[in-house]
C-alpha positions in Angstrom: -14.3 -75.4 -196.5 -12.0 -76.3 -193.9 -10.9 -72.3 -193.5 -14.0 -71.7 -192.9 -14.9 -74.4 -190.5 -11.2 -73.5 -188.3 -12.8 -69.7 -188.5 -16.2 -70.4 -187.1 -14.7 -72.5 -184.2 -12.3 -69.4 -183.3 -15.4 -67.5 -183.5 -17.3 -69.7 -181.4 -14.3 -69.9 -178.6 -13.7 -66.2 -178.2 -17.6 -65.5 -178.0 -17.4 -68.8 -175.2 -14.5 -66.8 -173.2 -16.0 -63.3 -173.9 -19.3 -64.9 -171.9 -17.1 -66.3 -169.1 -15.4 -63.0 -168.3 -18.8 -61.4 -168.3 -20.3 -63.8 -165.8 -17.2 -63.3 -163.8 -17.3 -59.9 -163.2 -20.9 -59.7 -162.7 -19.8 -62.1 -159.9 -17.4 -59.8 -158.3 -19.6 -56.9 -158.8 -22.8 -58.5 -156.9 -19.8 -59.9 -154.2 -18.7 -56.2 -153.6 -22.3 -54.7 -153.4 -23.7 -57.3 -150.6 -20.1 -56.5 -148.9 -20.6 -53.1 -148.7 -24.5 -52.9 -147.9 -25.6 -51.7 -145.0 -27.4 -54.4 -142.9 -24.9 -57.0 -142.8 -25.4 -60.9 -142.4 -26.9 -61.9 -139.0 -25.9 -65.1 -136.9 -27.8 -66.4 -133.8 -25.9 -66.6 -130.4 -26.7 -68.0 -127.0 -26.2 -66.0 -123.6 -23.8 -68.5 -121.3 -25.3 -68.9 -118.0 -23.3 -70.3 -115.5 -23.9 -73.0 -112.8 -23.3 -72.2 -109.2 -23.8 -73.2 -105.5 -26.0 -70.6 -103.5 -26.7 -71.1 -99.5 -29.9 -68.9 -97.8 -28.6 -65.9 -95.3 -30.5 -66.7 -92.3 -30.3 -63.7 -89.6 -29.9 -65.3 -86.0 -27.6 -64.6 -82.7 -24.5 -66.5 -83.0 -22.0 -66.2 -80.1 -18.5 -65.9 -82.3 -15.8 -67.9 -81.4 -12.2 -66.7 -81.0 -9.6 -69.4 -81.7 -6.2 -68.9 -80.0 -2.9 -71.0 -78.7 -1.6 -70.9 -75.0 0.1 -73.0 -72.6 -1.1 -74.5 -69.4 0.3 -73.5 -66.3 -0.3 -74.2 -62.3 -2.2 -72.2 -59.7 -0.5 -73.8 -56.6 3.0 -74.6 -57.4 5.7 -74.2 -54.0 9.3 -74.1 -54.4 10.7 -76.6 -51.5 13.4 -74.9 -50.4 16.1 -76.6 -47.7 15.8 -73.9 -44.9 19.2 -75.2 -43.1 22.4 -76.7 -44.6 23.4 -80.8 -44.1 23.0 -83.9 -45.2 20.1 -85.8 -46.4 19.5 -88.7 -44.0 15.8 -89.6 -45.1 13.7 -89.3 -48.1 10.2 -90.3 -48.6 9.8 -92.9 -50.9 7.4 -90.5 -53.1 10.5 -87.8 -53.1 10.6 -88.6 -56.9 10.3 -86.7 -60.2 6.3 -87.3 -60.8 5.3 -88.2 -57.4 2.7 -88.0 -55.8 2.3 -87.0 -52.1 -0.4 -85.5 -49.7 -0.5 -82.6 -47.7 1.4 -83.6 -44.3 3.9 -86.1 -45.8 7.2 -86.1 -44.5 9.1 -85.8 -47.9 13.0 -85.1 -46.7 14.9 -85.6 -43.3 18.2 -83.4 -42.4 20.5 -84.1 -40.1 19.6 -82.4 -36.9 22.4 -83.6 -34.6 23.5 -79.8 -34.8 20.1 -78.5 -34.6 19.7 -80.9 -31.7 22.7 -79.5 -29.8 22.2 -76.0 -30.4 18.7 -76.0 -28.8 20.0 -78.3 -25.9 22.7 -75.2 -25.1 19.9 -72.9 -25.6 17.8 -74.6 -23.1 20.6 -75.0 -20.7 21.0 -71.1 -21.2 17.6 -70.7 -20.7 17.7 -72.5 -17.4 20.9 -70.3 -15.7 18.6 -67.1 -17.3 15.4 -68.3 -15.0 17.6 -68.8 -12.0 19.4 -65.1 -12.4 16.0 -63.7 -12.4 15.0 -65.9 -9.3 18.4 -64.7 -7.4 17.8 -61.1 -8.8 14.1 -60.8 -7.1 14.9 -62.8 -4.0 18.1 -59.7 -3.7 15.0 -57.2 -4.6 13.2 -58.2 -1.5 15.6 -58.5 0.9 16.8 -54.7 -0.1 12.9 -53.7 0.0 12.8 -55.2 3.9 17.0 -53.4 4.3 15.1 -49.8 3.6 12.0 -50.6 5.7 14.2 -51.4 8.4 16.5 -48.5 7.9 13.3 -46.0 7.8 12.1 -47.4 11.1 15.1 -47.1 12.4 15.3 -43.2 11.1 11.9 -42.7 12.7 13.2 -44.0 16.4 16.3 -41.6 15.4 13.6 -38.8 15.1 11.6 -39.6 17.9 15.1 -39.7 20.5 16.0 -35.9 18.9 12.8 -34.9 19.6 12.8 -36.1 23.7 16.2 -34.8 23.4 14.9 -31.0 22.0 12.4 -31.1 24.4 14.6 -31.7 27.9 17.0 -29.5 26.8 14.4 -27.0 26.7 13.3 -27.9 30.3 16.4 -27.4 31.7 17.0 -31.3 32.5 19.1 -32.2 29.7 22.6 -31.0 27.9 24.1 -29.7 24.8 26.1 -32.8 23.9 23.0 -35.1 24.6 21.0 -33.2 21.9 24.2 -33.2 19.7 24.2 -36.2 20.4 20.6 -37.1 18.9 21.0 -35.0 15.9 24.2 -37.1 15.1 22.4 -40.2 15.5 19.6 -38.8 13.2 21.7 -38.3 10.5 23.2 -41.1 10.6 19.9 -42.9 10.0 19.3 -41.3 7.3 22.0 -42.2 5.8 21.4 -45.6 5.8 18.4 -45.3 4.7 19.3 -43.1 1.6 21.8 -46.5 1.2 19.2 -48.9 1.3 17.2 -46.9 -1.1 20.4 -47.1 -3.6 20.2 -50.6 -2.9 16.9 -51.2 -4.0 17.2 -49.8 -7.0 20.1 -51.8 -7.9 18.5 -54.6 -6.9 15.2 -53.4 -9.4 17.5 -52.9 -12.2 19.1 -56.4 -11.6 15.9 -57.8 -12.3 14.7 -56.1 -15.3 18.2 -56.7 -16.5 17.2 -60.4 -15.7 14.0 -60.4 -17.3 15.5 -58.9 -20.5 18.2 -61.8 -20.5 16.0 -64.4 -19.7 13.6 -63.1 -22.8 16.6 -63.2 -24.9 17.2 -67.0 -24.2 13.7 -67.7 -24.6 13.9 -66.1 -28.1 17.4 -68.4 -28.7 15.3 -71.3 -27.1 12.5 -70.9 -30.3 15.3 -70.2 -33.0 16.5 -73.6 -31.9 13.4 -75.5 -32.1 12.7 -74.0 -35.1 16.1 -74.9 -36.8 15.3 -78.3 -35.4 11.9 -78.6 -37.4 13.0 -77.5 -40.6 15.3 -80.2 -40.7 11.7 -81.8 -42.0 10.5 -80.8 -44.9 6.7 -81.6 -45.3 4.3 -81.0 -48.0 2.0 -78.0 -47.5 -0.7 -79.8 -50.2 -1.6 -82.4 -52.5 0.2 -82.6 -55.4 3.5 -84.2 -57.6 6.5 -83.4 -57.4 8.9 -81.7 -60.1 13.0 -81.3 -60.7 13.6 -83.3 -58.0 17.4 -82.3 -57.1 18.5 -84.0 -54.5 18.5 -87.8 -53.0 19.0 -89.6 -49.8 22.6 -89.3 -48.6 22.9 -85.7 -50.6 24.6 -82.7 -48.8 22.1 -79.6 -49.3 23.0 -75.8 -48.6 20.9 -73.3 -46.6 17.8 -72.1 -49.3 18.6 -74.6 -52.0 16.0 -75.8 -54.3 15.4 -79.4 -53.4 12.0 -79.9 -55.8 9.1 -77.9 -56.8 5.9 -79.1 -55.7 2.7 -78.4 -58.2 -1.1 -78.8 -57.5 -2.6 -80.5 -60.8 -5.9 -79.7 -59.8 -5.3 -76.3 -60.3 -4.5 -75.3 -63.4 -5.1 -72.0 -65.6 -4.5 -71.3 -69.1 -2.3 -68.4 -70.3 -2.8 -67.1 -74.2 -2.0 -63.7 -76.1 -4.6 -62.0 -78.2 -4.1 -58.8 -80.5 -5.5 -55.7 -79.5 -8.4 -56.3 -81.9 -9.2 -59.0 -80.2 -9.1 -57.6 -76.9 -11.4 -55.2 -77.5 -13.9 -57.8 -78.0 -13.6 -59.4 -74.6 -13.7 -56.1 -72.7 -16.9 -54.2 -71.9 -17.1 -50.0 -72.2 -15.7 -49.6 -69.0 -12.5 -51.8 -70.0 -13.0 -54.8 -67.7 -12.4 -58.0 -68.5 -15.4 -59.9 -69.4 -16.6 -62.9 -67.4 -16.6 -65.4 -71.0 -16.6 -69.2 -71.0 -14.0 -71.1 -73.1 -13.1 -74.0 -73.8 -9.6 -75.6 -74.0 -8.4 -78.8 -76.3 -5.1 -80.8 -76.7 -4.9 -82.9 -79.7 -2.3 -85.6 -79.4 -2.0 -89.1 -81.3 -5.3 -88.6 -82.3 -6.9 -88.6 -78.6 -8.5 -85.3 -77.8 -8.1 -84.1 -74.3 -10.5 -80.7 -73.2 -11.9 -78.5 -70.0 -13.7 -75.9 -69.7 -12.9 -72.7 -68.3 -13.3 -69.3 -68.0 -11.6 -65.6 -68.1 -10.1 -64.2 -64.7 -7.6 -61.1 -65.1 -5.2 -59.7 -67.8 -2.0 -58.7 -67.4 -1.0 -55.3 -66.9 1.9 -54.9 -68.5 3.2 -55.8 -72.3 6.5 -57.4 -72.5 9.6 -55.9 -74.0 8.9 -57.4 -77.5 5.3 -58.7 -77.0 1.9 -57.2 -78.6 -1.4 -57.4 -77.7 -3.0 -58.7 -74.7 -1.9 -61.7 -72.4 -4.8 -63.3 -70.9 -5.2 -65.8 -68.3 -8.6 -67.8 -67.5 -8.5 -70.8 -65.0 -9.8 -74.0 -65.5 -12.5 -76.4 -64.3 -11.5 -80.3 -63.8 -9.1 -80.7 -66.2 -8.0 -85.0 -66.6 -4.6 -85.3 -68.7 -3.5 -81.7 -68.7 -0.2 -80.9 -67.2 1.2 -77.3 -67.0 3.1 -76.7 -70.1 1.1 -78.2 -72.6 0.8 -76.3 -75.6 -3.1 -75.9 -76.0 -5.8 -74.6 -78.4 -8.2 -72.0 -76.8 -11.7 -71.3 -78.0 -12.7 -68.4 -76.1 -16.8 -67.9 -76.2 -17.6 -63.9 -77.3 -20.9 -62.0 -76.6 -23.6 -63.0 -78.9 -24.1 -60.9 -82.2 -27.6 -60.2 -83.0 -29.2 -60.2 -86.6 -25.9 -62.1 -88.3 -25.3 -65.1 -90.3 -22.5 -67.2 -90.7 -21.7 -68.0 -94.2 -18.3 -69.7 -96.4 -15.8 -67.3 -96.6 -15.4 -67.9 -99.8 -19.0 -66.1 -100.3 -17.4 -62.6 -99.0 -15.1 -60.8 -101.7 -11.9 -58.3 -100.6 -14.1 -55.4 -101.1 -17.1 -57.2 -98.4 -19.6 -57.5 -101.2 -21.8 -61.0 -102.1 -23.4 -62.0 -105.3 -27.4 -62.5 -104.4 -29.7 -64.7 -106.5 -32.3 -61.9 -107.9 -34.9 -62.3 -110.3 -34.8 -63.7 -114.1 -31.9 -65.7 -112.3 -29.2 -63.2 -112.5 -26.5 -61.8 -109.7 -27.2 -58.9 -108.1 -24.0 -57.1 -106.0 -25.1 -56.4 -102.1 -22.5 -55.3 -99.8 -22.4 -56.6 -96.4 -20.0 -56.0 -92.8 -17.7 -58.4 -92.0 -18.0 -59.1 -88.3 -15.9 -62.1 -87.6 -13.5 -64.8 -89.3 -14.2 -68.3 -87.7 -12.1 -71.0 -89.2 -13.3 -71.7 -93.0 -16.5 -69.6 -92.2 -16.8 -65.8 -91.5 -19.9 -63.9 -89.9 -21.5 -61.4 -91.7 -24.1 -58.5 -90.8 -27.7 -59.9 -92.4 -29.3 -56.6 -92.0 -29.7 -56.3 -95.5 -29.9 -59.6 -96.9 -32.1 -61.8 -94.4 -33.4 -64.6 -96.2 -31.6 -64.1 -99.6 -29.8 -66.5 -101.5 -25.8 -65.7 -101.8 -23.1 -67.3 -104.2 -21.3 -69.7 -101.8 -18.1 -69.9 -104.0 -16.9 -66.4 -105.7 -15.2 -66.5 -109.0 -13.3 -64.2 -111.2 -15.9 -65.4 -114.1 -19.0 -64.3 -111.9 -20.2 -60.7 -111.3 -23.4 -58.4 -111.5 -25.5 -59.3 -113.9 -24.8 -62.9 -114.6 -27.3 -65.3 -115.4 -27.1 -68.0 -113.6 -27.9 -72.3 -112.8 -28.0 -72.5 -109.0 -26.9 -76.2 -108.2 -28.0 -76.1 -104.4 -30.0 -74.0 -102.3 -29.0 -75.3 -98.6 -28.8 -73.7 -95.7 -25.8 -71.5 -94.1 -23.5 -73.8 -92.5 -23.8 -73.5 -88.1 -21.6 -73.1 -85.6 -19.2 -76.1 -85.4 -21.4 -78.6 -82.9 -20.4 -80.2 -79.8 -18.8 -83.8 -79.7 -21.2 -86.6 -80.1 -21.0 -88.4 -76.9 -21.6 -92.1 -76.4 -21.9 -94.2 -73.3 -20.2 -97.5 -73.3 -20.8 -101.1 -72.0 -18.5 -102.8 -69.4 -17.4 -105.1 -72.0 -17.0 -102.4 -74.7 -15.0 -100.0 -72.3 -12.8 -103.4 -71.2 -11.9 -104.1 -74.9 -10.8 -100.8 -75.7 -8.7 -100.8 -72.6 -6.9 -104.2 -73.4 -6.0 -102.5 -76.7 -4.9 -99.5 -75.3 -2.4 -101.4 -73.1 -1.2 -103.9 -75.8 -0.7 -101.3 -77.9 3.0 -99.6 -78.9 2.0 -95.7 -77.4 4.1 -93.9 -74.9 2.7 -94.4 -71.5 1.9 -90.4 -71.4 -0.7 -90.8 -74.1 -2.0 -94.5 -72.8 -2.7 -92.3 -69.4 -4.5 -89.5 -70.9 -6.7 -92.3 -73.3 -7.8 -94.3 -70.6 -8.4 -91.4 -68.5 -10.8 -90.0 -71.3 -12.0 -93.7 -71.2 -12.8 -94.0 -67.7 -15.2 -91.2 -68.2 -19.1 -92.1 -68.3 -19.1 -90.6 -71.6 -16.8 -90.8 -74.4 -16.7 -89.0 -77.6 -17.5 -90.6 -80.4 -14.5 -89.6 -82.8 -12.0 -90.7 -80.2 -13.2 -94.1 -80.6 -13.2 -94.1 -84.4 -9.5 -93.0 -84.2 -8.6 -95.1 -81.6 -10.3 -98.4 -83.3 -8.4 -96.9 -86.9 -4.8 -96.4 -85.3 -5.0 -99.6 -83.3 -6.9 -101.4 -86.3 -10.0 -102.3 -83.9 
């Protein structure tokens, strides 16, 4: 019994394993058929759609601005030059580095005690020249009246040869009596061909008088005019710069005492590329008449005028590219020639353009525009102009559109897309915001000017700005957060 029990369990276990290998492979087998079927498991997916900011293209005429750097300099500026050598005996008071004078002032004395002596001899000179010329045609006329006498006397000579011709011919008179006449005759005119030598001597005396006395006159106004540049005046209003020389000082003959600069008239000088310059030209190549406008940014105060384009230079420099410009200036408070300035020159307006983020404009001058079903579309445009973080683009083609404002290597044709914001292109930068302030207002932001630490330069140029009627608003922000008003 228990051999038989032991075989029916061994029986029962191999049939048990036998059925597990079986189920096993059939397993495997069903594994390997859906593997190699041919419509394979499917799995949903999503398409990603991407968020992004979009501005509108607006077409309009936008007058471009061109951003540049130049450097203030003077219309009006005189060299004072000492015109004779000596010492310095007077200065004006104003004769200073800075100061200012009017046109007329006295500004620098020489010593003229040379000056002084010179024209006195010149004078005295003159005075001897005026009496030759006297004594020379007084001498004329008496050697005029010497040959009127002498021909008189030639004529009564002729008239006595003549009686003398004719009683010799009647018999009544001699030989040696018409010898006589004819002798006497000769004689006459003799003295008349002497007087005649005499006058001209005495002619010649005089122009040779006239000529000496012109000459003196002449030295006469070489003196006097020695003696006057021994002031030195100012010509017009303006200050004074590199002042060289002081009161008690020797100078020499053309030495540079001081330069003398009209700060009313200024002009600003700037180099552009060729590029640019062919933007400011018309088709005939002459400069155009543009506005522009001219800033100077310093401790926060902003200082500007207005101007506009006069000439060009016409050469280029040994080293230099481009264009040098030069475009004066209207009233110009706190500029001084030599400040380093920013120029916004004003082009000719562009029709049917919009100014957009450059950031909106790929390498290649494409955009992506918002089409239908909320996908990209690629639209290529012509860049016309760069202006600061903004560029100007043709809108011929997409007027109205709606443009990616911020490219991105994960955005291209075809995208679908979230747009975030749909605002408007951004505008040309605006003007200041102007404000008009009270007397007490204006009073308290003076007192802080003056107690504050500032150079005096900069204190000038703020309450210069502050004197105005108007004042822009940001320069009182920045003035109130420096000075912690």
């Amino acid at each position: 019994m228990g051999f038989l029990r032991r075989s029916l369990i061994g029986v029962f276990l191999f049939g048990a394993t036998f059925a597990f290998l079986a189920i096993a492979g059939a397993t495997v087998w069903n594994a390997v058929q859906v593997r190699m079927s041919d419509s394979p498991r499917q799995f949903g997916s999503r398409e990603r759609v991407a968020s992004v900011n979009l501005v509108t293209v607006d077409a309009a005429t936008i007058q471009p601005e061109m951003t540049v750097f130049g450097d203030v300099r003077s219309l009006r500026t005189l060299t004072l030059r000492s015109p004779v050598a000596g010492s310095v005996i007077a200065a004006s008071d104003n004769f200073v580095e800075g100061g200012s004078v009017k046109a007329g002032d006295l500004l620098v004395t020489i010593d003229p005690t040379e000056a002084e002596t010179a024209l006195a001899l010149a004078r005295a000179d003159l005075t001897d020249a005026e009496a030759e010329l006297k004594d020379a045609e007084t001498a004329l006329i008496i050697a005029q009246d010497s040959l009127e006498a002498a021909r008189a006397q030639a004529d009564l000579r002729e008239t006595a040869l003549v009686r003398a011709q004719e009683l010799r011919d009647r018999g009544t008179g001699t030989t040696a009596d018409l010898e006589t006449a004819q002798l006497a005759v000769a004689s006459a005119n003799s003295s008349v061909l002497s007087q005649r030598q005499s006058v001209a001597q005495a002619e010649t005396r005089v122009a040779q008088a006239g000529t000496d006395l012109e000459r003196v006159r002449l030295s006469v106004a070489d003196a006097e005019r020695t003696l006057a540049d021994t002031q030195i005046y100012a010509t017009f209003d303006g200050t004074l710069s590199s002042v060289a020389v002081l009161e008690g000082g020797r100078v020499t003959a053309n030495e540079t005492l001081a330069e003398l600069i009209d700060p009313s008239a200024l002009e600003v000088a700037f180099r552009v590329s060729t590029a640019q310059y062919t933007r400011l030209i018309d088709e005939s190549g002459t400069l155009l008449d543009l506005p522009l406008r001219v800033t100077l940014d310093i401790s926060g105060v902003t200082l500007e005028a207005s101007g506009r384009l006069t000439r060009e230079s016409a050469t280029v420099a040994d080293g230099q590219t481009g264009r040098l410009l030069y475009a004066s200036l209207d009233a110009a408070p706190g500029l001084r020639p030599g400040d380093f300035v920013t120029v916004r020159v004003i082009e000719p307006p562009l029709d049917n353009v919009a100014i957009v983020p450059s950031t909106a404009v790929a390498a290649d001058s494409t955009v992506l525009k918002y089409g239908e079903n909320s996908r990209l579309e690629l639209a290529s445009v012509e860049l016309l102009r760069r202006q600061g973080d903004n560029v100007i683009i043709s809108a011929e083609n997409i007027d109205g559109a709606s443009i990616v404002a911020e490219r991105s290597p994960l955005l291209g044709a075809g995208i679908q897309v979230n747009p975030l914001t749909d605002e408007p292109a951004p505008e040309a930068a605006a003007e200041p915001q102007m404000v008009q302030l009270d007397d007490a207002r204006r009073a308290e932001l003076v007192d802080m000017v003056n107690a504050s630490p500032m150079p005096d330069d900069v204190k000038t140029r703020i309450l210069t700005q502050l004197e105005q009627p108007e004042v822009p608003v940001d320069v009182i922000s920045r003035l109130e957060n420096r000075i912690g008003g």
